[in-house]
C-alpha positions as CSV (number, residue, x, y, z in Angstrom):
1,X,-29.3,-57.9,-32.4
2,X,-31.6,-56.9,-35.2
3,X,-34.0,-53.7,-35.1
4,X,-37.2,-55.9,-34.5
5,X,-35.3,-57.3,-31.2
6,X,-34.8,-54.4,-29.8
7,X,-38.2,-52.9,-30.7
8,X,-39.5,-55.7,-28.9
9,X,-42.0,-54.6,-25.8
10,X,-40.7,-56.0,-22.6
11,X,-43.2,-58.1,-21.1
12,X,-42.4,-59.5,-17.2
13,X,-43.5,-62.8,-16.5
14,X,-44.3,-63.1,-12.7
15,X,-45.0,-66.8,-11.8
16,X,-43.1,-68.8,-8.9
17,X,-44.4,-72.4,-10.9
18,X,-41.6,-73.2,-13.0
19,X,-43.3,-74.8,-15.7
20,X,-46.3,-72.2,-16.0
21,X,-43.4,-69.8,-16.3
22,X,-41.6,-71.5,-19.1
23,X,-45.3,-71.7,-21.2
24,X,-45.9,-68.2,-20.6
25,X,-42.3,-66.9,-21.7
26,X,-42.5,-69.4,-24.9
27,X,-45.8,-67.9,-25.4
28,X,-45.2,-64.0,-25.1
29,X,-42.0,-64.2,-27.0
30,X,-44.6,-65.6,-29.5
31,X,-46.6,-62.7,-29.3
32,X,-43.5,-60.7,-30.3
33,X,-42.7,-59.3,-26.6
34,X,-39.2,-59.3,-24.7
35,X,-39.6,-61.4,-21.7
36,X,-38.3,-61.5,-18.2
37,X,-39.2,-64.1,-15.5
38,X,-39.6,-63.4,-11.7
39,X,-40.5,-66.3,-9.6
40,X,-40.8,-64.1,-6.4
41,X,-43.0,-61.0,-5.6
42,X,-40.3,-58.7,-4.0
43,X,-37.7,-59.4,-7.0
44,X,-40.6,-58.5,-9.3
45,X,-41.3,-55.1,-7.7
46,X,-37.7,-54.1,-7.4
47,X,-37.5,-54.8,-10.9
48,X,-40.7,-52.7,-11.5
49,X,-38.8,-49.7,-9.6
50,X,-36.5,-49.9,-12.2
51,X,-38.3,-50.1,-15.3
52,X,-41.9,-50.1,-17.4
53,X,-42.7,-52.8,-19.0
54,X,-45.4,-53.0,-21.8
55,X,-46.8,-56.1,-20.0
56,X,-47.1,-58.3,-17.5
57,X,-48.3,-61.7,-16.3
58,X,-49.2,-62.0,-12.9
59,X,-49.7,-64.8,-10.8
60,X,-51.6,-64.0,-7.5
61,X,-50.2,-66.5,-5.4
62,X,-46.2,-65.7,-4.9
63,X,-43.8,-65.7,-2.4
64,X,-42.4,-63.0,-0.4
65,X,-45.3,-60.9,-2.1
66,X,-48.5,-61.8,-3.4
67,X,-50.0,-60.9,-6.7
68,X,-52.6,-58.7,-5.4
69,X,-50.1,-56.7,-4.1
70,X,-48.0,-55.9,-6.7
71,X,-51.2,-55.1,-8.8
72,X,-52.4,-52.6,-6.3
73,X,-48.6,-51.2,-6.3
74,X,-48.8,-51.2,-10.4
75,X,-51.9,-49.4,-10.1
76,X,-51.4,-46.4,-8.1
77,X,-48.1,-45.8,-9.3
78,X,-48.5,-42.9,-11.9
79,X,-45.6,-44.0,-13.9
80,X,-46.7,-47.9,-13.8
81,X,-50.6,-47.6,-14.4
82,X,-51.0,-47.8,-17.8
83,X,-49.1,-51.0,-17.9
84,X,-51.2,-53.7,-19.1
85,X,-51.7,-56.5,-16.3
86,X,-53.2,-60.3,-16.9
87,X,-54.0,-62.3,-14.1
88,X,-53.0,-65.6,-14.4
89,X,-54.1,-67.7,-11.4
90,X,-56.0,-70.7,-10.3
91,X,-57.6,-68.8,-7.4
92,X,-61.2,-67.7,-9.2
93,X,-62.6,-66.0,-6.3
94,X,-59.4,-63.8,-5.6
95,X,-59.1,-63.0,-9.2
96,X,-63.0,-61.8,-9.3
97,X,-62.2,-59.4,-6.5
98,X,-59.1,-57.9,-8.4
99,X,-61.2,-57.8,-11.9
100,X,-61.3,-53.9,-12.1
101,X,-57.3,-53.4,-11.8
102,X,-56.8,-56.6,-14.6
103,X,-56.8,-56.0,-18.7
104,X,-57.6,-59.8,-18.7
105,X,-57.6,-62.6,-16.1
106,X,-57.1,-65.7,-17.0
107,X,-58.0,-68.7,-14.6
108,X,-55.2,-72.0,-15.0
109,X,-54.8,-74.2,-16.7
110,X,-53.7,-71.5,-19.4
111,X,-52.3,-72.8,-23.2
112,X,-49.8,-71.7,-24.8
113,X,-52.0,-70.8,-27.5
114,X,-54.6,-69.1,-25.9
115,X,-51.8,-66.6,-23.8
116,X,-50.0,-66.0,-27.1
117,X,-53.0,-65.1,-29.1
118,X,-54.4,-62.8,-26.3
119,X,-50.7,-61.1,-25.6
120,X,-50.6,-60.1,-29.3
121,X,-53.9,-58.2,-28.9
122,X,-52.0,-56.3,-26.2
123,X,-48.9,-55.7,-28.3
124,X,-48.0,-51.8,-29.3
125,X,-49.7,-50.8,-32.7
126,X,-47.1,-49.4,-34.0
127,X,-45.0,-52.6,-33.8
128,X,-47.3,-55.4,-34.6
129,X,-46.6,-55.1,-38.4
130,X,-43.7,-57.3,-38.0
131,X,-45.3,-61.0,-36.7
């Protein structure tokens, strides 16, 4: 693994539709973040226990737990907080309600481009030399 690897952000992807999930990992890998995919709320936040990622992509609608959930979770946990968070949903209402816990929200259909280019303004100053 080179150095830029492993000084890659981890970003978590948290989407249960498989092929939003593929465009959003293709598209923060782009933005020069690590990525990991959870397609289910409670696998999401047992990974969150465990770790504290740069970033994440969060659907709103998932199973087992929702979105808003793990957002509130994110939020008042003092070691998570600071975590950037961007909505990605289809749901415009639920995502207005949520809109002062988000960095961004973004409503679907999302592009590839327009998640990458938005990611890499969330990306770690003291990494984004490298892209």
């Amino acid at each position: 693994m080179s150095q830029h690897q492993q000084e890659q952000p981890l970003a978590l992807i948290i989407e249960d539709d498989y092929d939003a999930s593929v465009i959003f990992d293709e598209a923060l890998q782009a933005a020069g973040f690590s990525t990991e995919v959870f397609r289910d709320g409670k696998k999401a936040l047992t990974r969150l226990d465990g770790s504290v990622p740069h970033l994440i992509a969060l659907d709103l609608h998932l199973p087992h737990v929702s979105g808003s959930t793990i957002l509130n979770k994110i939020r008042l946990d003092e070691r998570l907080c600071d975590i950037s968070v961007i909505i990605v949903t289809a749901d415009p209402s639920l995502a207005d309600s949520l809109h002062e816990n988000a960095d961004l929200i973004l409503l679907k259909p999302i592009s590839f481009k327009q998640l990458r280019d938005l990611a890499a303004r969330l990306h770690p100053p003291d990494i984004v030399g490298e892209n």
